[in-house]
Structures are given as C-alpha cells and as structure tokens.
Residue, then its C-alpha position, 0 to 999 in steps of 0.5 A: x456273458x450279457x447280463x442283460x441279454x435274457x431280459x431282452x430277448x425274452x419275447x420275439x416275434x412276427x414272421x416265420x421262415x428266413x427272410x429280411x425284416x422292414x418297419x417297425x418290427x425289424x428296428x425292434x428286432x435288431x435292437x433285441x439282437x444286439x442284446x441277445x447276441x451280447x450273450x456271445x460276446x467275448x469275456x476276458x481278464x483285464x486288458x487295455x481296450x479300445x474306448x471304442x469301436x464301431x463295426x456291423x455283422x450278420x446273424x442266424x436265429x431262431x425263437x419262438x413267437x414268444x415264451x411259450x409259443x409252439x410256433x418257431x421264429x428264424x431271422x437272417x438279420x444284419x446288425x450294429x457292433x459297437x463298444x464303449x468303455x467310459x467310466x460311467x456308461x458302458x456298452x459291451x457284452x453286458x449290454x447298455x448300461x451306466x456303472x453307478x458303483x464299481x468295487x472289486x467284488x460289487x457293482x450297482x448299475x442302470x440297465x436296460x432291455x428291448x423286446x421287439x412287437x408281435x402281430x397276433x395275426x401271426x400267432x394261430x393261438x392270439x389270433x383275434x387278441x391284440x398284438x404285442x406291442x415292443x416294450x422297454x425295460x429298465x431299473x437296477x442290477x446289482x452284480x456280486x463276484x463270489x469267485x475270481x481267478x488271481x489271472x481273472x480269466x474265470x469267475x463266477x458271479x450272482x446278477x440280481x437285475x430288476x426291471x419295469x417294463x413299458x409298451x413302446x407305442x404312442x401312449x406307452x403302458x406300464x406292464x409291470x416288474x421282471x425279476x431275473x437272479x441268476x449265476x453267471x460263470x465265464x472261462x476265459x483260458x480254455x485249455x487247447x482252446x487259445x482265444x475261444x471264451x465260453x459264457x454260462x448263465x442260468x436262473x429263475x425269472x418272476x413277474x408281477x401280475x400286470x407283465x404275466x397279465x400283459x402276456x398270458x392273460x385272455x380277456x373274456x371278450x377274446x375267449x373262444x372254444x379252444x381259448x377259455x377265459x384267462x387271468x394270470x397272476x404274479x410269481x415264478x416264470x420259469x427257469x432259464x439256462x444260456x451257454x455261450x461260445x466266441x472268439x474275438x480275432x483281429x478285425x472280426x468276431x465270431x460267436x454263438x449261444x444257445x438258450x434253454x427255457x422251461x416253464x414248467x412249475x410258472x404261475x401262468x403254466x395253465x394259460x391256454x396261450x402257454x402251448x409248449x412249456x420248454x425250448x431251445x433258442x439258439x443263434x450264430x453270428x460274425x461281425x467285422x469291427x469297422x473302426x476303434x478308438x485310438x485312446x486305450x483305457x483299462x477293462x476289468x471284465 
C-alpha cells in the first residue's frame, strides 16, 4: 500500500470527460498519479529487488473536482514508473520519501505529497472564486507494524503522517497541516491467487483552520444567492477507505483501486462548497518496466 498516496490524491481537478491533459495542469496531475497509483503498487514479503527500474504506463481515473465536489473528473493519462531501494531515500509503493529510522517494527520518514490546480471556471459551484492553485505536502510519517506474518507476506500496520501544505504558484502560501492516521493491511499470499497482492487502508483525516479555509471557505466578497458566506474552521475531515489490487508479472504491472470518502460529521460538512458528502474514486492501470538496475539489495517490505 502507498502510505502516501491519499494525501496526494486528495483534491483533483479541471477538466471533464476522457480526454489528453497539457501545461500546467497535466504535469500536476501526472505527478498525483504517480502517488495515487502507488496504492496499487504491488507489496511483498522480503525479497532481493532491483535498486532500480525505470519504466512508463498508462491509466483510467475518475475523481471528483475535489473533496466534496458533485462534479466527476475522468482522466486517460500516460505515466512515469519508477523504483528506487537506496538505504536512505526510497521510492516505491510507498511513495517518495527518505528513511530516517528503520527497526523491525518502527519507522520514521520524510515524505511527500503533490495535489494538482483546479480552475474554478470548471467547477459550477467556484465559479467566480479563485482557482485552486497545485500544493505541495511534506513532514514526518511515522509507521508501527502491530502485526507480521513469520513469512512477511501480511501485516497490519498504524501510519501516523503529518504534513504542511503549500501553493505551488510564484509566491507560494502556507495552507496549513493535513493529519491523516490510518490502519494499513496487506495480504501478500492470497489463497488461488499466486502472485496477486491486495492493499487496504482506511482512517480519518483533519486539518487545521488555514487548509479547510483554503478549500471550503467563501469570502464574503464571493458570496452569492446560492453561495452564502463561509468560514471554515480546524478538526475532522472526513474518513477515508482504500482497497487495492495488482500484480507485478515479468516486464509488466498490472494494478487497480478503489477509493471511499465520506465526509459526513467534517467540520466543514456545512460549506455551501461541500455538494456531495460521500464517493467512490477508482482507477486501472499497466505499466511496462523499461530498464533495471543490475545491483540487487534486500527489500523488506
């Protein structure tokens, strides 16, 4: 499972139907994507990997515009595969990150999370705010294994990551803290299933004031009939539940997920931008691995 990956792909946005995605918002987007499709990316006991490999892929997602949003977004997008197993930075189904400290049952890391821009032209309900802008997320994540096979091939973990967020624009903003603990499991050996690995997660997410001000809130200057003045404030966020499922062949990958959200109980549920407070997000890919490293070092996943 991506640890990192909900954080990422939390808000998306601009432009409905399939179609190909240019400038600034599909370099956003196709760095999100990386993240999220690392939710199904395959997990797996101990095993001597590739330092690393290179390769590209294709995928099908569909999101709202944002947490909340009635209005669906589908992308059909190409992507970057890539992998890295150094002792210190890492970059695998968990995402982009440096290892800090590494026990048998605790790690501390660094990591990192991309959201891509939303135009509010696109979003009937933001019409005539300002856009949202991409954002940048980084801080600690600390991971507890509460339980492990003796083979590795399942175990359930605590993920405890907390992240500042800032605009990715000329002048960048802070937009507060994310704080998302969840329970992660992964099955490894399913039974009739050789090779095939299934990723579950689910927890809570909170914010402080200034992220679910960045989002929610409605300045009274953009107040209208239908979009009443709006300040949101810091607390619970909503819960969100992420199954996947893939399976690493040869010289390709194959994956999929799907992704719960229910907003229901947030701080900022009564928002006027809060149209819809539950949904499914869900995406396929298959990625062709390009090129490995030929120095193999131990992976204990």
């Amino acid at each position: 499972m991506n640890t990192a990956s909900v954080a990422a792909s939390r808000h998306f946005g601009r432009f409905s139907g399939f179609t190909a995605a240019r400038g600034k918002f599909y370099r956003g987007t196709v760095a999100v994507l990386a993240a999220a499709l690392g939710s199904a990316m395959p997990a797996s006991a101990a095993e001597d990997k590739p330092l690393w490999e290179i390769g590209a892929g294709a995928t099908a997602l569909t999101f709202p515009a944002y947490r909340g949003s009635d209005q669906t977004n589908n992308f059909l997008l190409p992507f970057p595969y890539f992998t890295y197993h150094g002792k210190v930075l890492k970059a695998d189904r968990r995402g982009l990150r440096a290892s800090l400290f590494d026990s048998d049952r605790v790690e501390l890391t660094i990591s990192a999370a991309l959201s891509p821009p939303s135009s509010s032209k696109d979003i009937r309900i933001r019409n005539g705010m300002p856009d949202l802008e991409g954002s940048f997320e980084i801080g600690p994540q600390l991971d507890l294994t509460l339980w492990r096979a003796e083979d590795r091939a399942r175990f359930v973990k605590l993920l405890l990551p907390m992240r500042a967020a800032f605009t990715l624009e000329g002048s960048p903003k802070d937009i507060g803290w994310v704080f998302h603990p969840k329970l992660n499991m992964d099955i490894t050996d399913l039974p009739g299933l050789n090779g095939w690995h299934l990723g579950m997660l689910a927890g809570p997410l909170f914010g402080d004031k200034r992220q679910h001000d960045y989002y929610y809130s409605v300045d009274p200057r953009y107040a209208t009939a239908t979009r009443p003045a709006y300040q949101a404030e810091a607390g619970y966020a909503g819960m969100q539940y992420l199954a996947s499922f893939s399976k690493r062949f040869p010289k390709f990958w194959v994956g999929a997920f799907a992704r719960y959200d229910n907003l229901g109980g947030a701080t900022f549920a009564d928002s006027p931008l809060v149209r819809q407070k539950d949904y499914v997000a869900a995406g396929v890919a298959v990625a062709w691995v390009l090129g490995e490293s030929s120095t193999r070092v131990r992976v204990d996943d």
